[in-house]
C-alpha positions as CSV (number, residue, x, y, z in Angstrom):
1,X,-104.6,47.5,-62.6
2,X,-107.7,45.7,-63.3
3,X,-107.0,42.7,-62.9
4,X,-106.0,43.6,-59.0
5,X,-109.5,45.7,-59.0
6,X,-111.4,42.6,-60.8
7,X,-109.4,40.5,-57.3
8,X,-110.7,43.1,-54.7
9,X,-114.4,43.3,-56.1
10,X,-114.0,39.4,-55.8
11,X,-113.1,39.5,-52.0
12,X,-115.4,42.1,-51.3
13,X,-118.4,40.1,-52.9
14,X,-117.1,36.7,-51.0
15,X,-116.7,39.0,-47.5
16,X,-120.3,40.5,-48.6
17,X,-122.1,36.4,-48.9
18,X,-120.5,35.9,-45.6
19,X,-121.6,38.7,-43.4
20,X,-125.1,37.7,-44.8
21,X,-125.0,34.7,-43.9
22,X,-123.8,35.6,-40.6
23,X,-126.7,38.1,-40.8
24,X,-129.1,35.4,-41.3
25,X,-127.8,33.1,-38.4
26,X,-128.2,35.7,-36.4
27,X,-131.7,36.9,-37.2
28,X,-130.8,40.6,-38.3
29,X,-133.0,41.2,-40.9
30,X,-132.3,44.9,-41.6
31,X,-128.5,44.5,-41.7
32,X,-129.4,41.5,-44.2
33,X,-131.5,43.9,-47.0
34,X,-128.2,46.5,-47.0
35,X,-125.8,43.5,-47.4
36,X,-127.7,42.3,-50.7
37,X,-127.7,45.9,-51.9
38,X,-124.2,46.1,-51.3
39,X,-123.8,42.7,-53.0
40,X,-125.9,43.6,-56.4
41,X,-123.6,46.5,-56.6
42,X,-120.3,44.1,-56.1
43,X,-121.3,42.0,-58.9
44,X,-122.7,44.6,-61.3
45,X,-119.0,46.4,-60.9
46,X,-117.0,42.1,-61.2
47,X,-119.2,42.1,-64.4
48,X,-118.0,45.2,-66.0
49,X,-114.8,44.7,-65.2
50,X,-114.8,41.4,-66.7
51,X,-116.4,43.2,-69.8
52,X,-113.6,45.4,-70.1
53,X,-110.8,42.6,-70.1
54,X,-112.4,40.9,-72.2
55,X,-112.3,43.7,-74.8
56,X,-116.2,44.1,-74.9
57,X,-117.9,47.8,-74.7
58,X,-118.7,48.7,-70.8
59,X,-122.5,50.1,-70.4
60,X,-121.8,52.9,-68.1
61,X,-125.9,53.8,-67.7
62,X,-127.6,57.4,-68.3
63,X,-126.4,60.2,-66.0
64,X,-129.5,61.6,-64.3
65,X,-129.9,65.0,-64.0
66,X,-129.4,67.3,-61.1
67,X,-132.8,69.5,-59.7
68,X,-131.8,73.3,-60.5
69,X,-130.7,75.1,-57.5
70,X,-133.4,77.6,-56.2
C-alpha cells in the first residue's frame, strides 16, 4: 500500500513542478504561490512515507487545539 501511495505523492509532486512552471510562463503569479504550497506539502508527505519504509519513526507534529465552543 505504500509503496503505490509513495508512486502517487511522486506524480502528484512532478504534475505540481509542472503546472508551476506553466504558471510562470504564463505570468500567473497567484496561482504560482498556491502551487508551491501544494508542493511543500507533497514532499513533506514523499518524505514520511519514505521514513516509514525505511523502518524509521514518522514525526506526526503536535495536534493544536480547538477554541471552546461559545
Amino acid at each position: 500500500m505504500s509503496e503505490i501511495t509513495g508512486k502517487l505523492q511522486v506524480e502528484i509532486r512532478d504534475n505540481l513542478l509542472d503546472r508551476i512552471a506553466e504558471a510562470e510562463r504564463e505570468g500567473w503569479l497567484g496561482e504560482i504561490e498556491g502551487l508551491r504550497v501544494s508542493l511543500t506539502g507533497a514532499k513533506s508527505k514523499i518524505e514520511q512515507i519514505d521514513s516509514a519504509a525505511s523502518g524509521r519513526p514518522v514525526l506526526l507534529g503536535l495536534p493544536t487545539p480547538r477554541p471552546a465552543a461559545p
